[in-house]
C-alpha positions in Angstrom: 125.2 117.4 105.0 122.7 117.0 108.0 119.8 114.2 107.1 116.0 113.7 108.8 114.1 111.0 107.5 110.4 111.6 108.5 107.8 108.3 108.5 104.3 107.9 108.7 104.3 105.6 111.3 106.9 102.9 112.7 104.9 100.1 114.4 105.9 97.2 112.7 108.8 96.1 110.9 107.8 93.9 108.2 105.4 95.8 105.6 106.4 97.4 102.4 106.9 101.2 103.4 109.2 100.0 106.1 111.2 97.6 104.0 111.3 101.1 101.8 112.3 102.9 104.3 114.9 100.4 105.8 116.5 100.5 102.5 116.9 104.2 102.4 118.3 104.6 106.1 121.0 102.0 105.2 121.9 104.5 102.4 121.2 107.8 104.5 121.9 106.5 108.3 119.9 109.5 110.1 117.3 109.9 112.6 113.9 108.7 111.7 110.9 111.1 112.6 107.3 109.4 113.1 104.2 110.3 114.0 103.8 106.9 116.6 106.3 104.4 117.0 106.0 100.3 118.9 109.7 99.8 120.6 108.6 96.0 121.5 107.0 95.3 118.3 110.5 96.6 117.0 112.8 94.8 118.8 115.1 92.4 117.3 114.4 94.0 113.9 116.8 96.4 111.7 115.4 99.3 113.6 115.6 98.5 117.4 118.7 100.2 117.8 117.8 103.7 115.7 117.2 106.7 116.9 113.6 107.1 116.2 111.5 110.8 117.2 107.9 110.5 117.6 105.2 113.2 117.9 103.0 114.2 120.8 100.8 111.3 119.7 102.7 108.4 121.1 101.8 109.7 124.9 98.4 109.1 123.9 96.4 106.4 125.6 96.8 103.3 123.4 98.0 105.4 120.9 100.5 102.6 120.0 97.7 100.2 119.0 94.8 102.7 118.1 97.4 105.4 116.3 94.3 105.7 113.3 91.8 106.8 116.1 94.0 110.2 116.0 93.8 111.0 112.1 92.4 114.3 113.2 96.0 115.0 114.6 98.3 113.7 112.2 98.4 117.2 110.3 99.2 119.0 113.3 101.7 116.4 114.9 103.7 116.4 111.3 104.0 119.6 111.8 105.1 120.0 115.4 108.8 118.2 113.8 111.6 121.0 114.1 114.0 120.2 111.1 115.6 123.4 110.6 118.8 122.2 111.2 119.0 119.7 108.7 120.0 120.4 105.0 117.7 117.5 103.2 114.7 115.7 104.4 113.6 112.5 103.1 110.1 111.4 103.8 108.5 108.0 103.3 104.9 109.0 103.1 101.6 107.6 102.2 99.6 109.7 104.8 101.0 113.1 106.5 104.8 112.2 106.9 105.1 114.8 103.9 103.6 117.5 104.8 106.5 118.6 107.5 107.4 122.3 107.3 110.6 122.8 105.7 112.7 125.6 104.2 113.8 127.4 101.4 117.6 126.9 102.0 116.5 122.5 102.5 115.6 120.1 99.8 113.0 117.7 100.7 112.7 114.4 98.5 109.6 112.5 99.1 109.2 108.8 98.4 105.4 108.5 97.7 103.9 104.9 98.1 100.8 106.4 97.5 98.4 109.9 97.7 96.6 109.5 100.9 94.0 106.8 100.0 91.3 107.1 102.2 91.3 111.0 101.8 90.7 110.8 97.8 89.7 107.4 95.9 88.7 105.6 98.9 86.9 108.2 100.8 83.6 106.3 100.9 84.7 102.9 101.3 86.4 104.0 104.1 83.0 105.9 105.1 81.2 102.8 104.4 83.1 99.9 106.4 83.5 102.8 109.6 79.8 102.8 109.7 80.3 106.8 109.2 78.1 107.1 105.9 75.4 108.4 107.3 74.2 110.7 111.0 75.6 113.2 112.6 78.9 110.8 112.9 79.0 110.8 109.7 78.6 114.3 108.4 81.5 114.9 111.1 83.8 112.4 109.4 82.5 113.8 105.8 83.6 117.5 107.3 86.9 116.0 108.9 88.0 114.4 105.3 87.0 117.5 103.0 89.9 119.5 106.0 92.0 116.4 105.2 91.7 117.1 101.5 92.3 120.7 101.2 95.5 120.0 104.1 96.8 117.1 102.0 96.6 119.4 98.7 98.4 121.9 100.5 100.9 120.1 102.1 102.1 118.8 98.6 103.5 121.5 97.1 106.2 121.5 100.2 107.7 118.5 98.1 110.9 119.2 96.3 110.9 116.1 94.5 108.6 113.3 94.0 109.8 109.7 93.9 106.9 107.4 92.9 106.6 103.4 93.6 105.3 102.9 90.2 103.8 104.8 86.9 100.4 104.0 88.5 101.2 106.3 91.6 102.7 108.7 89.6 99.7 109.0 88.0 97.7 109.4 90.7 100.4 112.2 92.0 99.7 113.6 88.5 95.8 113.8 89.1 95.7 114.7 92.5 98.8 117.2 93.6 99.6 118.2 89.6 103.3 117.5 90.4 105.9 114.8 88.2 107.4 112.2 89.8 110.1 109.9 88.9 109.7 106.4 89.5 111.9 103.7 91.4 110.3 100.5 92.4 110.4 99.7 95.9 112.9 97.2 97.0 112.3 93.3 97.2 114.6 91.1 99.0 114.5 88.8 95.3 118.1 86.8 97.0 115.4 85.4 99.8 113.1 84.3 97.7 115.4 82.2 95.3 114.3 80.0 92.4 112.8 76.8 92.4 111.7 75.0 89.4 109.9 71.9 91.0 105.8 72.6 91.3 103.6 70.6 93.1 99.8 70.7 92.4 98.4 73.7 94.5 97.9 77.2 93.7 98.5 80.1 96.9 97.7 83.7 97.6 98.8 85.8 101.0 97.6 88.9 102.0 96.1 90.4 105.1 92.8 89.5 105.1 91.1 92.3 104.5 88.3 93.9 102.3 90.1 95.4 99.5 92.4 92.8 98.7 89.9 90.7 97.6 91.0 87.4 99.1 87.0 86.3 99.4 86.8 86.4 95.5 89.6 83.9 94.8 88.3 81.6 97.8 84.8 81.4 96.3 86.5 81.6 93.1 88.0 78.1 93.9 85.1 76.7 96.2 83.5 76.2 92.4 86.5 74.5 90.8 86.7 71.4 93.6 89.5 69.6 91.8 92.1 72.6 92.3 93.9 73.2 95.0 94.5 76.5 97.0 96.4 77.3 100.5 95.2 80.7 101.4 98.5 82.6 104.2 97.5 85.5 106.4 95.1 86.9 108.8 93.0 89.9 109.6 89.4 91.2 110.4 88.2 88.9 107.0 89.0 85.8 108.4 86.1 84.3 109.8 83.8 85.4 106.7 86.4 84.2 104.3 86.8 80.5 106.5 82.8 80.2 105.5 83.1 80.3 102.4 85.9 77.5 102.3 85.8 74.2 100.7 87.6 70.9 101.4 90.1 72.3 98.6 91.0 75.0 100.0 93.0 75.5 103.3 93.6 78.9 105.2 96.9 78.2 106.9 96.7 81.8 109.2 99.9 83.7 109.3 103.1 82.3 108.6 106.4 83.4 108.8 108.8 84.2 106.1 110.7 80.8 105.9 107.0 78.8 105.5 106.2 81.3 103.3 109.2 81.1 100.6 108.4 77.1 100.8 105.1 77.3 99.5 105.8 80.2 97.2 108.6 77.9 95.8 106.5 74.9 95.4 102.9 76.6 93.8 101.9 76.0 90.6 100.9 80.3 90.5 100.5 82.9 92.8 96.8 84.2 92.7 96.5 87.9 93.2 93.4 90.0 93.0 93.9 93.5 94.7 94.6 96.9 92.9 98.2 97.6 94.3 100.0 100.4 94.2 102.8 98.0 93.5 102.4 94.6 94.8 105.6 93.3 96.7 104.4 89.7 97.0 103.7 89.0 93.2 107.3 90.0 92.7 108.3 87.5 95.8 106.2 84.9 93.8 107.9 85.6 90.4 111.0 85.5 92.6 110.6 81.9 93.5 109.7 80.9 90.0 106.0 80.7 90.1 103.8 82.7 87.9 101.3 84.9 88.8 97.4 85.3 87.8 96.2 89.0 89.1 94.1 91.4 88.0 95.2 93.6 85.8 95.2 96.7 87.3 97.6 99.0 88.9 101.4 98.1 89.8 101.1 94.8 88.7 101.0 96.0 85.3 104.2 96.8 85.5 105.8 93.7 87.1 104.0 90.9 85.3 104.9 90.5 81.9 101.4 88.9 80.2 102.3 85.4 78.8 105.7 85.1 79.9 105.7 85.3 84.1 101.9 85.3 84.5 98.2 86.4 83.2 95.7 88.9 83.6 91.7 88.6 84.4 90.1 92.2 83.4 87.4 92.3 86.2 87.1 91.7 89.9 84.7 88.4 89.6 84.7 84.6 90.5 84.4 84.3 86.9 86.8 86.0 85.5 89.6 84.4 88.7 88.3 80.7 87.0 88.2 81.6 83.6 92.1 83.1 84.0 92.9 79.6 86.1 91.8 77.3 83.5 93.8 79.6 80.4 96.4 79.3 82.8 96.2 75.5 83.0 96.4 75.8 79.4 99.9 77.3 79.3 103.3 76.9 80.2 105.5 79.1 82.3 109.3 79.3 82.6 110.7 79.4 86.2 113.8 80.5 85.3 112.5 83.6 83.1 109.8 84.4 86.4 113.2 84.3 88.1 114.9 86.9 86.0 112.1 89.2 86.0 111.6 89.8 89.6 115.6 90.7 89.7 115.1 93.7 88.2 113.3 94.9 91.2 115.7 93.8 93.7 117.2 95.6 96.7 120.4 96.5 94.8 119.0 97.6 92.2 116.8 100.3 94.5 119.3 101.3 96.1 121.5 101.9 93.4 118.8 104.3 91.9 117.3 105.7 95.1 121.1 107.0 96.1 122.1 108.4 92.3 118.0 110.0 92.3 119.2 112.0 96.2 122.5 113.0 95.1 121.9 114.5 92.1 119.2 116.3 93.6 121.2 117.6 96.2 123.6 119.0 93.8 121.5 120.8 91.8 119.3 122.1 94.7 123.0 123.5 96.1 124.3 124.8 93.2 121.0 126.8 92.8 120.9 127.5 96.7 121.5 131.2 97.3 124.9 131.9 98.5 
């Protein structure tokens, strides 16, 4: 059995997709296809070594850095991949790397982390924060993502076989591409992030700091409530707008690195959370660690935090909703050990496990059906 494993793009080796797609490689070890790849920004990590394909847009000027500039081309470049000599094609897509041409005699499984965002449910957000809402700029972008649409549409039906991150994505596969998907949550490295049961009087969130994870609600959230304590981890394009609307109890720490960050996911009293997620990897980390989590209750953390036991929900995106959930929280009593034992059921072994059983039963049946 001949294996290509096509991904969006490989220019960093820490976020979700790739920890995804890491995880599937170490069950299928075959060459990686991508539309742009970083080899520095690689180096030292589980991929170095691979042999990874790109497109015609890595020998683009800067394309390494500026690989979003080229959306237009991400359609055609996907497409430019010759797989005929493969039987089954695994993509890791959340923008074009499914929409590769395959054929009748291949089965392509595709793990979906999400429908392409900014083409559907974030189409004028994304207009909005690119300054592309309005001129003739913007009716080219408006033209450019109704192409996108009809391509990403198109492109779906050469799936075999979804495999979603969560029941939320598979509903949005539902809506948008009116295909089924079977779920398997995404892997989480749960034996890092071991249990602690001590807590020391601070509450924490990480993210990028960016506009839709929501970072400047539960900082203004907290510059009201002057007696709690918060440590804000990560950076991004938010940082200076969030850092003014800091108080003395609350201290944005920048990026840290994974050993810092276990530490003071260990030692938090919760893990404050108020993005919609597909999934959510770090509220599982948290739970992981034994500390609870207070998110909004929305998307893929629906699934992973169990109301009352390993964290709480607020219902609305507001400062007052984020304090009125802290203080029923403070109200409450969490057990480590059973935040613990809910993040293990989303651990690496257990992905793996189901991601490998999902593929090869595929594969049979596709064979077995195969004309001879």
């Amino acid at each position: 059995m001949q294996i290509a494993l096509v991904h969006d793009w490989l220019v960093s080796p820490t976020g979700g997709g790739e920890k995804v797609l890491e995880a599937i490689h170490s069950l299928f070890p075959a060459p990686i296809h991508t539309l742009v790849t970083n080899k520095k920004a690689l180096k030292g990590s589980y991929f170095e070594d691979l042999a990874i394909l790109p497109s015609f847009i890595q020998k683009l000027p800067r394309a390494t850095r500026s690989y979003r500039n080229y959306l237009p081309l991400f359609p055609l470049a996907i497409e430019q991949f010759d797989l005929t000599g493969y039987d089954l094609i695994i993509s890791s897509s959340h923008c074009a790397a499914k929409g590769v041409l395959t054929f009748p005699h291949q089965l392509h499984i595709c793990y979906c982390h999400t429908p392409m965002r900014y083409a559907w449910d974030l189409t004028f957000q994304y207009l909005e924060e690119s300054g592309l809402n309005r001129g003739f700029k913007g009716m080219l972008a408006k033209m450019f993502l109704h192409y996108l649409r009809g391509w990403d549409l198109h492109s779906s039906h050469r799936v075999d076989a979804y495999v979603a991150n969560s029941r939320y994505v598979a509903g949005r596969i539902r809506k948008l591409y009116n295909r089924e998907a079977s779920v398997i949550y995404p892997p989480v490295q749960t034996d890092y992030f071991d249990l602690c049961e001590q807590k020391e009087e601070y509450y924490v969130t990480a993210s990028r700091l960016i506009p839709y994870k929501r970072i400047d609600l539960i900082v203004e959230a907290f510059a009201q409530m002057p007696d709690k304590k918060l440590l804000v981890i990560g950076d991004g394009p938010e940082w200076n707008r969030i850092k003014g609307k800091a108080k003395k109890n609350i201290e944005l720490l920048g990026y840290q690195p994974n050993d810092v960050l276990k530490r003071l996911l260990q030692k938090a009293k919760a893990f404050l959370f108020a993005a919609i997620e597909d999934f959510g990897i770090l509220p599982v980390e948290a739970m992981a660690c034994g500390t609870p989590v207070i998110g909004y209750g929305v998307g893929g953390l629906k699934e992973t935090v169990v109301e009352g036991e390993t964290g709480l929900f607020f219902e609305s995106q507001t400062i007052e909703a984020i304090q009125h959930a802290v203080q029923r929280f403070e109200q409450m009593q969490f057990d480590p050990g059973v935040c613990h034992l809910r993040a293990e059921q989303f651990s690496e072994k257990t992905f793996k496990m189901q991601f490998k059983q999902f593929a090869t039963e595929r594969y049979h049946d596709h064979s077995t059906l195969r004309p001879l």
